[in-house]
N, C-alpha and C positions, 0 to 999 in steps of 0.2 A: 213350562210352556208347552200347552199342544201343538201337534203338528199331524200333518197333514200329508199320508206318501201315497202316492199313485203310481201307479206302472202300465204303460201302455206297449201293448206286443204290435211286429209287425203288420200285422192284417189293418191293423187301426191307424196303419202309417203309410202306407201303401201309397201314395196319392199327394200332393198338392193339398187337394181339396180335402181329404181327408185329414191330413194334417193341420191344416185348417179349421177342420170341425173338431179337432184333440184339443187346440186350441183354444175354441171358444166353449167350449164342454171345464178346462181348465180354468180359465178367467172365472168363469159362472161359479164356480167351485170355492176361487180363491175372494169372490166376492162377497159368496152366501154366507161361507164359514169364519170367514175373517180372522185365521191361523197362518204361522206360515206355510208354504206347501212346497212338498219335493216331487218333483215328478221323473221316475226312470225309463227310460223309451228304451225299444231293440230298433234291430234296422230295418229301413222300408220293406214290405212286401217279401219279395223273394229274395233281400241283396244278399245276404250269407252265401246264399246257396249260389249265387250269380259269381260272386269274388271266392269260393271252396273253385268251382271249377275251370275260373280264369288261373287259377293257382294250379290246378292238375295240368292245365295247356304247358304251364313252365316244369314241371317238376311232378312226376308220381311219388315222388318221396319228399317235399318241400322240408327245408329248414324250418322245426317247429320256431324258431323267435322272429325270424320273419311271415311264416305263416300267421301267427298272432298279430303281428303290425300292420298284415293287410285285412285281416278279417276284422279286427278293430275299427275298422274307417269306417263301418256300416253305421253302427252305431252314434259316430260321432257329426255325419251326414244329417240322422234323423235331429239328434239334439240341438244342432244348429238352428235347423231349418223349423224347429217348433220352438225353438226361442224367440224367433222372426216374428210366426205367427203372432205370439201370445203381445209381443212389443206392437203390434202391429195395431193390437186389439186395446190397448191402451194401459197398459202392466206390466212393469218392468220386469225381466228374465234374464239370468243367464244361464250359459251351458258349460258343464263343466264334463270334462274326461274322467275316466276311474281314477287315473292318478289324481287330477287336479281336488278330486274328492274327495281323497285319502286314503281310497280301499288299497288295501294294502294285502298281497296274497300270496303263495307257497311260489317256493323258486322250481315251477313246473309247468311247463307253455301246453296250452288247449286244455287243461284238466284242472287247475290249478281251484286251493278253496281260498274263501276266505279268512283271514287272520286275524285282522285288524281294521279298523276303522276311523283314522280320526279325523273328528269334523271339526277341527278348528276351522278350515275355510268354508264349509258349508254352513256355521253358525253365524259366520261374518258375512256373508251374503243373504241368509234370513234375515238379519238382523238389520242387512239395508233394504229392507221390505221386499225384494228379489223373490220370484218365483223360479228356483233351481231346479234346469232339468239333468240329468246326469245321467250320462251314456251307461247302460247295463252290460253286463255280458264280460267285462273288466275291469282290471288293475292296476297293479306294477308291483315288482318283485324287489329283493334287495339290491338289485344293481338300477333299477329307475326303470325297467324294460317294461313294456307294454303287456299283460299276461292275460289271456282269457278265459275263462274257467268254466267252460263247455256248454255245448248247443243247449238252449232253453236257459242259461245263466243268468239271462235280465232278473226272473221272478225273484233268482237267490238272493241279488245285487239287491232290487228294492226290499224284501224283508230284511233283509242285513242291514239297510239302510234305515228303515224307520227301527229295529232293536238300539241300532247306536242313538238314535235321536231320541228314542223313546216314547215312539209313537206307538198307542195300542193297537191299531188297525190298519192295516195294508191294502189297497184297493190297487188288485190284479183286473187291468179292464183288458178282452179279448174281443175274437168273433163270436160267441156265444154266449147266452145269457147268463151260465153257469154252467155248475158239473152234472152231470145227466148218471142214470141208471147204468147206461153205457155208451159208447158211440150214436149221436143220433143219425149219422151217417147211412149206418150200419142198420140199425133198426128205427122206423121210423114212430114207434110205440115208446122210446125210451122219456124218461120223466125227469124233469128237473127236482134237483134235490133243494130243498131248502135248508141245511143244515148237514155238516158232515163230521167226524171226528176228524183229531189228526191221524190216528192212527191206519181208518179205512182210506184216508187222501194219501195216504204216505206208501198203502198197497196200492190202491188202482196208480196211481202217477210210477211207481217203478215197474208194474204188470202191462204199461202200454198207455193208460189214460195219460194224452197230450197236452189236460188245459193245464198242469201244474206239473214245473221240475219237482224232481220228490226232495232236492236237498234245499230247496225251498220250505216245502213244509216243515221239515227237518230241523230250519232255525225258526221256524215261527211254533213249533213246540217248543225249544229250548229255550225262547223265548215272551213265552206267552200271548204273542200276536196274533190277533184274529186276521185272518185270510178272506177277504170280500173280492170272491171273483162276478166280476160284470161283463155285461157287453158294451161296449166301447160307440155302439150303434141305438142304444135303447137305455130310456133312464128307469126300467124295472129295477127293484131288488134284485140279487142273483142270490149264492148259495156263499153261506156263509162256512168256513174251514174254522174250527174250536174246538176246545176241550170240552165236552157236554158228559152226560151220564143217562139222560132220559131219552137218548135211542133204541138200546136195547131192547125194551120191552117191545118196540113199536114195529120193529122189523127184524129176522136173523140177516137179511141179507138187503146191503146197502146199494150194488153194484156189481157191473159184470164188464169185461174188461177181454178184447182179441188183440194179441201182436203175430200178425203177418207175417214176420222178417225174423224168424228163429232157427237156429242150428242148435243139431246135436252133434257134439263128439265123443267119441269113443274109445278108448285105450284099453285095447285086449292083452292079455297074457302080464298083467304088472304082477309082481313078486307081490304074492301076499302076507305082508311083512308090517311091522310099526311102525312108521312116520313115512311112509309111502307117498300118503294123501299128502299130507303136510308140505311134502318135496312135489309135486305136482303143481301144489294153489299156492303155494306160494311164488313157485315159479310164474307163475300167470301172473300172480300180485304185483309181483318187480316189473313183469312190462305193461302195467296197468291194461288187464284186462277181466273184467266186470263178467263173472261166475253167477248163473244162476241155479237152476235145480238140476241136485247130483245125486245120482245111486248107483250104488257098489253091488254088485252081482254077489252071491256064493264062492267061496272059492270051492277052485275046482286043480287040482293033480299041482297045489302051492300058489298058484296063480287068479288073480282075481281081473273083472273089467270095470272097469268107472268112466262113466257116461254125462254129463253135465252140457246144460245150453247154455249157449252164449246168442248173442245178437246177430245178426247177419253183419251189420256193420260192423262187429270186430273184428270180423275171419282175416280180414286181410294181411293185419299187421298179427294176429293170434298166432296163426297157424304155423310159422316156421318154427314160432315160442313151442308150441304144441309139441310137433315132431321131435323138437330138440330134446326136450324133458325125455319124452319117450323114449331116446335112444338114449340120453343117461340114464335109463332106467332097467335097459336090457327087454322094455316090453316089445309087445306085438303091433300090429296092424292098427294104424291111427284110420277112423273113419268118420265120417262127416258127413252128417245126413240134412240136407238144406233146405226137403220139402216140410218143413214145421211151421206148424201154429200153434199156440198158446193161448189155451180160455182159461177164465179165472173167475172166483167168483170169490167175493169179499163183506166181511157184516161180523159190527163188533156180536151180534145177536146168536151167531153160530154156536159163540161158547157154549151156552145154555139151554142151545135145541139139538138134539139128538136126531140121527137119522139126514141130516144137509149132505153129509157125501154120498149116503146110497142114492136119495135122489136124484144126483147131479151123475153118477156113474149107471143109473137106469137109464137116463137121458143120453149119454155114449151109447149104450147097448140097445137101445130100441133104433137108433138109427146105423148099429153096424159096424160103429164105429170104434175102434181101438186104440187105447191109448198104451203113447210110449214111455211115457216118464209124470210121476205124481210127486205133485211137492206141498206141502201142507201145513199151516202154523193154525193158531189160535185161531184167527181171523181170516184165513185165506184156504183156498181148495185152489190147485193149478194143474193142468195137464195139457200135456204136449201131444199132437196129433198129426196129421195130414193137413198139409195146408187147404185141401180141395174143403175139406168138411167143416171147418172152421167159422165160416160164417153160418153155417144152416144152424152149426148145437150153439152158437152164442142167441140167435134168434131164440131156436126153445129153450136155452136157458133161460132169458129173461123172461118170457112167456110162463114156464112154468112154476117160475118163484115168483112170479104177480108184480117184475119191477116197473113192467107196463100202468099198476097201480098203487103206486105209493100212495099214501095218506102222509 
């Protein structure tokens, strides 16, 4: 049996009316295609962010299982309140919680993945012709507790959701028509992509690109699910997320990609020794904190420094982890450097063209500009800078790899 999943983000919820039009954009859907259809909502507009810092009012350090059972409500506000709609409109709906769903996820509150899935009762509500909308963003854990498994978690919720049902295709609708070149924010030249790998969607969404959680992608490669991101405002085509092979040729470079909000840290004088690192990142790992580009200096009189960014939004809870390690380590001076940006540029096509970094490090150097830290796979160039400069070499970056025109 096909089926049919949609996921609508807050921007598209935002409103009465706008829920309303999710609504009737829904019914038109579940009329034309005449499948069952699941549809996953996040919560209205701002409300995350509205109930995070009604929650900081009570507590700077909230009880993560209670912090989960209020930021949960969002969610389950919008799923209500677009069931209404769609009954309204003449087609019967209900709305179901993650548990009520079956997601089933890690005994780990705000972070938590998913495990399991089972749709016995979402197949017993398709099956009473029911358009089921079902709150994103969470779960429940082995004790029944409410779990949520991190900001941008609906898109996971809905690809998780059509894998167990077996749905080939996932229709991500947002504020934008799709994935662009880069920010079109930012540059107002950037180009809508028609087509992406997972593997280019799976770099820009962890290097900063907002329209897709990357562990989203993550299970629609594992799973072979095409990713159809739209705009929730306009019935264009958008850009479709799939395994393909006939990119390469066509571009080295798919996307470019700025995060604003980056810290470097630095741990001078570690014993340069064997499992060092090891005893470092792991340590970070136990209090979940998300590592990204790290290098190790020379050592110098036994003693080495390793430097790695993390998010600005880690520091908070990172940094005591930091120090701590540091001094079971008998190192030096822990320092944190906050004015960072991070540009990035991405394309399965790099493999095969020689010369993509000189050009992208002439492009630092003609404007002056000095980079702190390079981190570099297959597919990806990343360098950490000044935040002041940050948007001028993302502008000529895109500008001089021509993402301003793609074909």
């Amino acid at each position: 049996m096909k089926i049919l999943v949609q996921k609508y983000g807050g921007t598209s919820l935002a409103s009465p009316q706008r829920i309303q039009a999710v609504a009737k954009r829904v019914v038109d859907a579940f009329s034309k295609e005449r499948m069952p259809m699941v549809v996953v909502v996040s919560a209205m507009g701002d409300t995350t962010d509205d109930l995070i810092q009604l929650s900081s009012q009570i507590s700077s350090t909230p009880n993560l299982r209670e912090y989960d059972a209020l930021i949960a409500t969002g969610e389950m506000v919008s799923a209500a309140l677009l069931s209404m709609a769609i009954h309204a409109l003449g087609v019967s709906a209900v709305s179901l919680t993650g548990t009520q769903a079956g997601i089933k996820t890690e005994n780990i509150h705000s972070k938590a993945k998913i495990v399991h899935i089972d749709i016995s009762r979402l197949r017993k509500e398709l099956d009473q012709g029911n358009v089921v909308v079902v709150t994103g963003f969470q779960g429940f854990n082995d004790v029944q507790d409410v779990v949520t498994i991190g900001r941008g978690g609906s898109d996971t919720s809905a690809v998780a959701l059509a894998a167990a049902l077996g749905a080939p295709v996932c229709e991500i609708y947002t504020d934008v028509e799709g994935i662009y070149t880069t920010d079109p924010r930012l540059v107002k030249d950037a180009s809508k992509l028609r087509d992406i790998t997972y593997d280019e969607m799976l770099e820009l969404a962890a290097l900063g690109a907002k329209v897709l959680h990357p562990r989203s992608v993550e299970c629609a490669k594992e799973n072979g699910i095409i990713i159809h991101v739209r705009s929730s405002f306009s019935p264009n085509e958008g850009t479709f997320v799939k395994e393909t092979s006939t990119m390469e040729a066509k571009r080295p470079i798919t996307g470019a990609t700025l995060s604003e909000e980056e810290a470097i840290v630095s741990i001078s004088q570690i014993p340069d020794t064997p499992g060092v690192a090891s005893i470092i990142f792991s340590h970070l790992a136990q209090i979940l904190v998300n590592v990204d580009m790290i290098v190790q200096s020379a050592s110098e009189n036994g003693t080495t420094t390793i430097s790695f960014t993390i998010h600005q939004d880690e520091l908070p809870h990172a940094e005591a982890g930091i120090r701590e390690v540091a001094g079971l380590l008998n190192a030096g001076e822990v320092r944190i450097d906050r004015d960072v940006a991070k540009v990035s540029i991405v394309g399965v096509g790099m493999i095969s063209k020689p010369g993509i970094a000189a050009k992208m490090f002439d492009i630092f150097a003609s404007h002056g500009v000095n980079i702190k830290v390079i981190s570099t796979s297959e597919i990806k160039i990343s360098c950490a800078i000044s935040r002041r400069d940050g948007r001028k070499i993302l502008q000529d970056i895109h500008a001089q790899f021509g993402l301003d025109n793609l074909q």
